[in-house]
N, CA and C atoms as an extended XYZ file, in Angstrom:
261
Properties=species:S:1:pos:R:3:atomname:S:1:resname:S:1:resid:I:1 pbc="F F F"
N       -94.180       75.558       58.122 N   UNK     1
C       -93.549       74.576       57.255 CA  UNK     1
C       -94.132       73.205       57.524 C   UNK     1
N       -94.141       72.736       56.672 N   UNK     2
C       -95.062       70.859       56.628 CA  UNK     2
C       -93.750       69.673       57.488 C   UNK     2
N       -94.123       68.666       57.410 N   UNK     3
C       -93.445       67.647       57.827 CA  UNK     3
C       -91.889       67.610       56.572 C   UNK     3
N       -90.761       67.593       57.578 N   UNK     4
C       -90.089       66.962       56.312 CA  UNK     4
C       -89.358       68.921       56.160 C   UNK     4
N       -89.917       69.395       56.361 N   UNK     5
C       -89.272       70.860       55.824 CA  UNK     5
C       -88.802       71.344       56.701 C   UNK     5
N       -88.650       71.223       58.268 N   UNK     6
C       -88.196       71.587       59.489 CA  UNK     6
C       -86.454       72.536       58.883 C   UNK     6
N       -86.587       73.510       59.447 N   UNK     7
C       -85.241       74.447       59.277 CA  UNK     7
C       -84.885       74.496       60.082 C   UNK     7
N       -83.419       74.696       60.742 N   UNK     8
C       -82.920       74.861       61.974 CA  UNK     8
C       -81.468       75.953       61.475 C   UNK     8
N       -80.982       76.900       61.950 N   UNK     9
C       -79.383       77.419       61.266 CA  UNK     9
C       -78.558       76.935       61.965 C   UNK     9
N       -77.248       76.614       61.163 N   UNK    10
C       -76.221       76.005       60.992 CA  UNK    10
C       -74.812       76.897       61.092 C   UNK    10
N       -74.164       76.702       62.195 N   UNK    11
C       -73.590       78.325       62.682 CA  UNK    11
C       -72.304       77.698       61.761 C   UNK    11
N       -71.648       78.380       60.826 N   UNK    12
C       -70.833       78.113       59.903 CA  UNK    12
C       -69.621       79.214       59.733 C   UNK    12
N       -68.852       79.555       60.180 N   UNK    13
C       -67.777       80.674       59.832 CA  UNK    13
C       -68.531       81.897       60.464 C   UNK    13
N       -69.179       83.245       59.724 N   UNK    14
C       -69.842       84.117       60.268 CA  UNK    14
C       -71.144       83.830       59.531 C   UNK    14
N       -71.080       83.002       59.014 N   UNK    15
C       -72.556       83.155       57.971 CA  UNK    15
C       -73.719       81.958       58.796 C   UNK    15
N       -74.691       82.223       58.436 N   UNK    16
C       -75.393       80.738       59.132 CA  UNK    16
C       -76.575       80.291       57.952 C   UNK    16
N       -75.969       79.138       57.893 N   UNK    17
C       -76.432       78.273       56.581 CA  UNK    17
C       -78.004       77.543       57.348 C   UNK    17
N       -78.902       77.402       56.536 N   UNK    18
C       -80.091       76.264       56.473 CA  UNK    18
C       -79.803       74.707       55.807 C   UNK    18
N       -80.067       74.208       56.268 N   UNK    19
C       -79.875       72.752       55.692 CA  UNK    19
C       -81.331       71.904       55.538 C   UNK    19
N       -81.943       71.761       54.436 N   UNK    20
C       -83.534       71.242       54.363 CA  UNK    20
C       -83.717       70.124       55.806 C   UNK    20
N       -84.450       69.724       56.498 N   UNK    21
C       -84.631       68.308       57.012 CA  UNK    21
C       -84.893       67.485       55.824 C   UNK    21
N       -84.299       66.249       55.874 N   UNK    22
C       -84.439       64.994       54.836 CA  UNK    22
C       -85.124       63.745       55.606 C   UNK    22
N       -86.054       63.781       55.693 N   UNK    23
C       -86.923       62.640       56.493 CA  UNK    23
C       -86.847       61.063       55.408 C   UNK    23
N       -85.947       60.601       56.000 N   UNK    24
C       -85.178       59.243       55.633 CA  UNK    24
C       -85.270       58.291       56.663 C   UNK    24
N       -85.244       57.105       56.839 N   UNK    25
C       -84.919       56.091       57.564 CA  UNK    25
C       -83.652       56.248       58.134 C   UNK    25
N       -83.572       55.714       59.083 N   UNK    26
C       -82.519       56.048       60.565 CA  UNK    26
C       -81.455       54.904       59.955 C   UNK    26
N       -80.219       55.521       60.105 N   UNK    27
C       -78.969       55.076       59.128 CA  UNK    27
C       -77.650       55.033       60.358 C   UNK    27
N       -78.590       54.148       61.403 N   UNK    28
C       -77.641       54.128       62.090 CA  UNK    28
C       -77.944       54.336       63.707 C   UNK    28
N       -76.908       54.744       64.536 N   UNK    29
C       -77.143       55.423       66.167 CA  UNK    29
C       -75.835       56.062       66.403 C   UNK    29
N       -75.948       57.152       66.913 N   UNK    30
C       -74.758       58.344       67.630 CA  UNK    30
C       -75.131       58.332       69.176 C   UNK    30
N       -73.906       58.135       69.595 N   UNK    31
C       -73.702       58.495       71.457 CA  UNK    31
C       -73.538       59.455       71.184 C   UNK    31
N       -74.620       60.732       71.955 N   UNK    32
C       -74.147       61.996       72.322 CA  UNK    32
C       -73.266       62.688       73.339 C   UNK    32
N       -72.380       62.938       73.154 N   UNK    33
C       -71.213       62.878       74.028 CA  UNK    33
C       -71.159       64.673       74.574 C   UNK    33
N       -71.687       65.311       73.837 N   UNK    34
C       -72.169       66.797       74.172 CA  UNK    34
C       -72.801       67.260       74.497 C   UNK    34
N       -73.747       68.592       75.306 N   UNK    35
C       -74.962       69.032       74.500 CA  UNK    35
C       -74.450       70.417       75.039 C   UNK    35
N       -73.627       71.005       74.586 N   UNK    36
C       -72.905       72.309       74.845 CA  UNK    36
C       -73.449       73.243       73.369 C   UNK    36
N       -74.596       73.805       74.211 N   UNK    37
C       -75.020       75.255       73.290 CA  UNK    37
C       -76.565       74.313       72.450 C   UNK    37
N       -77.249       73.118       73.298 N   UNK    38
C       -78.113       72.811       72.252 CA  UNK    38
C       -79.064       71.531       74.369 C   UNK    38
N       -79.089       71.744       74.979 N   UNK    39
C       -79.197       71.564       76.189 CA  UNK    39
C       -80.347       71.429       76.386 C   UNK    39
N       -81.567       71.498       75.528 N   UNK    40
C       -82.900       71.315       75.631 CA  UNK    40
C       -83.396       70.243       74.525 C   UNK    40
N       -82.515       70.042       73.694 N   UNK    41
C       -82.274       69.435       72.289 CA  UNK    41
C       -81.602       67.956       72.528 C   UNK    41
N       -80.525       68.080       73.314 N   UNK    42
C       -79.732       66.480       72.923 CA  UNK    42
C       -79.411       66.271       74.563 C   UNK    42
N       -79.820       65.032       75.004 N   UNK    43
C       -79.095       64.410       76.539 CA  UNK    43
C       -77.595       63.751       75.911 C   UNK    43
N       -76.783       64.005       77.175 N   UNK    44
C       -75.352       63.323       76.715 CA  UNK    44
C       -75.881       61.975       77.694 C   UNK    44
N       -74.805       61.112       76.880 N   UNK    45
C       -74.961       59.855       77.080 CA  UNK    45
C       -76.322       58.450       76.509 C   UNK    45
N       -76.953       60.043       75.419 N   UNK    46
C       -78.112       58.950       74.692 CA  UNK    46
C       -77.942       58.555       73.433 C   UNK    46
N       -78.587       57.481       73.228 N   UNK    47
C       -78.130       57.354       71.532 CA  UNK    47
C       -79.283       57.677       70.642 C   UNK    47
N       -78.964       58.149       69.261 N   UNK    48
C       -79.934       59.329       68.568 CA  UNK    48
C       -79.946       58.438       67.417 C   UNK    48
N       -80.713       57.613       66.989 N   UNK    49
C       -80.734       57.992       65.121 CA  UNK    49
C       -80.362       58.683       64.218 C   UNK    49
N       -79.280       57.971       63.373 N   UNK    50
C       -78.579       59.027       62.519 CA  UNK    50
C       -79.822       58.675       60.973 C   UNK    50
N       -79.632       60.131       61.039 N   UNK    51
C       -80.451       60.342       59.510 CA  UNK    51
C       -79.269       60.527       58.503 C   UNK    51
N       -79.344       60.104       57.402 N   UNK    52
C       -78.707       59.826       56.409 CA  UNK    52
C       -78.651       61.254       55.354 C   UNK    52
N       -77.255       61.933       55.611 N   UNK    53
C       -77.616       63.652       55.132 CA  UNK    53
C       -76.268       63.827       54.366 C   UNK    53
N       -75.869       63.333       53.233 N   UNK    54
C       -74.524       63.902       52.650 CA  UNK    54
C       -74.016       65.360       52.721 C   UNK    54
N       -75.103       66.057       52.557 N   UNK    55
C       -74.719       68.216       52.583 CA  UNK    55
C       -74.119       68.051       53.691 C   UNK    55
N       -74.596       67.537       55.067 N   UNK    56
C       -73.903       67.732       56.695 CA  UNK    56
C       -73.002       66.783       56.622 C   UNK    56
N       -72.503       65.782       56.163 N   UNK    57
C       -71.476       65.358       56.545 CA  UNK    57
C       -70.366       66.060       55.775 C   UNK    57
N       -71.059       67.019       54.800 N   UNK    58
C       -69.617       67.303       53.699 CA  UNK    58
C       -69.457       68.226       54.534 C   UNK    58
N       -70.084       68.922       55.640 N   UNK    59
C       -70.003       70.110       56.375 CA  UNK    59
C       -69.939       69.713       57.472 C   UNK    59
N       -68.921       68.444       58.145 N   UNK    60
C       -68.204       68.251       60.232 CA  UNK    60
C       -69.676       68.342       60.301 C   UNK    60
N       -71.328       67.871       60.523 N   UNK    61
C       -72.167       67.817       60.789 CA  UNK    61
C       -72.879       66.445       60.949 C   UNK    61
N       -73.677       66.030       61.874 N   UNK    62
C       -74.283       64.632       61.814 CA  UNK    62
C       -75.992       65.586       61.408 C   UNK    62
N       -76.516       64.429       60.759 N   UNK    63
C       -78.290       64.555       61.637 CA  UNK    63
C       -78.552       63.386       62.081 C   UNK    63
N       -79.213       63.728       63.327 N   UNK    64
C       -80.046       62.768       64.318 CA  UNK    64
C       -81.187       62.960       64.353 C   UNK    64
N       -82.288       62.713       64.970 N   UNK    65
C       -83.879       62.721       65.379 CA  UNK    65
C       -83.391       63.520       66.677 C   UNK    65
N       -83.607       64.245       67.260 N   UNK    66
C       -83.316       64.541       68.375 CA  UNK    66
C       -84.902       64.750       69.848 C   UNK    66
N       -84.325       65.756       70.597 N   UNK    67
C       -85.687       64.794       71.869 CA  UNK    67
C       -86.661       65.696       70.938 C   UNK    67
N       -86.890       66.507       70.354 N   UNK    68
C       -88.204       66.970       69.566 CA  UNK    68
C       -88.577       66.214       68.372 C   UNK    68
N       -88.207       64.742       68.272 N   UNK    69
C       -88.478       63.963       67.721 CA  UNK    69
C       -88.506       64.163       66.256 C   UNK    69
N       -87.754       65.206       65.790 N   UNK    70
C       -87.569       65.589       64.416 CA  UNK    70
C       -86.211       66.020       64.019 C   UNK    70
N       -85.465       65.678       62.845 N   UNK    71
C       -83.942       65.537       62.707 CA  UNK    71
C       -83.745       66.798       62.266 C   UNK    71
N       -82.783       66.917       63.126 N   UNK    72
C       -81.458       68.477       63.223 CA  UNK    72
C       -80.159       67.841       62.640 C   UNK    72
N       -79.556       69.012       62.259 N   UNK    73
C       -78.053       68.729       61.841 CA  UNK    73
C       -77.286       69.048       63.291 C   UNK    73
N       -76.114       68.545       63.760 N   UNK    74
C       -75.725       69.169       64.841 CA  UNK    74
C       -73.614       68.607       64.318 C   UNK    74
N       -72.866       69.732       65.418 N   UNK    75
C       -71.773       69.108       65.238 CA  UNK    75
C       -71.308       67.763       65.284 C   UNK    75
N       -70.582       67.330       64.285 N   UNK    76
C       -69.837       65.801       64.500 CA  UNK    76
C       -69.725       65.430       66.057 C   UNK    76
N       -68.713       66.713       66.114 N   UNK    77
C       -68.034       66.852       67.684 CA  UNK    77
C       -68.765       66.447       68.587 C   UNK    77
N       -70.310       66.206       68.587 N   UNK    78
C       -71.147       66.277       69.883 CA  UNK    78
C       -71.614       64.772       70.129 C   UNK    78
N       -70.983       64.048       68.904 N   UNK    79
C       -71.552       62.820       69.060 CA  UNK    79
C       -70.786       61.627       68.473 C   UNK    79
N       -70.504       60.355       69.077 N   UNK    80
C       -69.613       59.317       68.628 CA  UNK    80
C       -70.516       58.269       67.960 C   UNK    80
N       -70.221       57.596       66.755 N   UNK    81
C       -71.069       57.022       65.974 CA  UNK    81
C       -71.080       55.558       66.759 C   UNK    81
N       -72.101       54.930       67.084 N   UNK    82
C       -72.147       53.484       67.600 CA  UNK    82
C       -71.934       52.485       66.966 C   UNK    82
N       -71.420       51.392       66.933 N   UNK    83
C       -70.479       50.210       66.051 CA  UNK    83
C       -71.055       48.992       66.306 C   UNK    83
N       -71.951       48.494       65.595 N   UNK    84
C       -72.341       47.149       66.322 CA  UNK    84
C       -71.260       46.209       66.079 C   UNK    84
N       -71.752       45.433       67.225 N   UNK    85
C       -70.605       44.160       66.936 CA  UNK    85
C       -71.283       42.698       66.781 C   UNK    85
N       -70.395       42.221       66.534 N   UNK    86
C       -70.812       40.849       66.081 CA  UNK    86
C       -70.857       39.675       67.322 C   UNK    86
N       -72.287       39.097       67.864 N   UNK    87
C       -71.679       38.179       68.769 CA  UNK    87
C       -72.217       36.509       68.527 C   UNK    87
């Protein structure tokens, strides 16, 4: 598969869904607060680039860039969205 087409499955009820990669500009940063069942993929306590993915958020899912430097969908659960503040 080319750049941009990266597949990963998406463990969903019993079925396991594909979700295209959408290679977009970084829409953001997530603290990874998990990496339970994905441990080669995400450090807890780093912050990830959120890629901008409506299908995964309609589905409890973020995408990030993750350490293979190419964006996965992963659970909400695994990660807290970062808030800038104003100083």
């Amino acid at each position: 598969m080319g750049s941009g087409q990266a597949r990963r499955p998406i463990p969903q009820g019993s079925e396991i869904v594909y979700m295209r990669s959408c290679k977009t500009k970084a829409q953001g940063f997530a603290i990874c607060i998990s990496n339970v069942g994905y441990p080669a993929s995400l450090e807890v306590q780093k912050l990830y680039p959120i890629v901008d993915d409506p299908l995964a958020q309609a589905n409890d899912l973020i995408r990030v860039i993750d350490e293979s430097g190419e964006d996965y969908v992963y659970p909400n659960s695994n990660f807290l969205k970062a808030v800038p503040t104003a100083q």
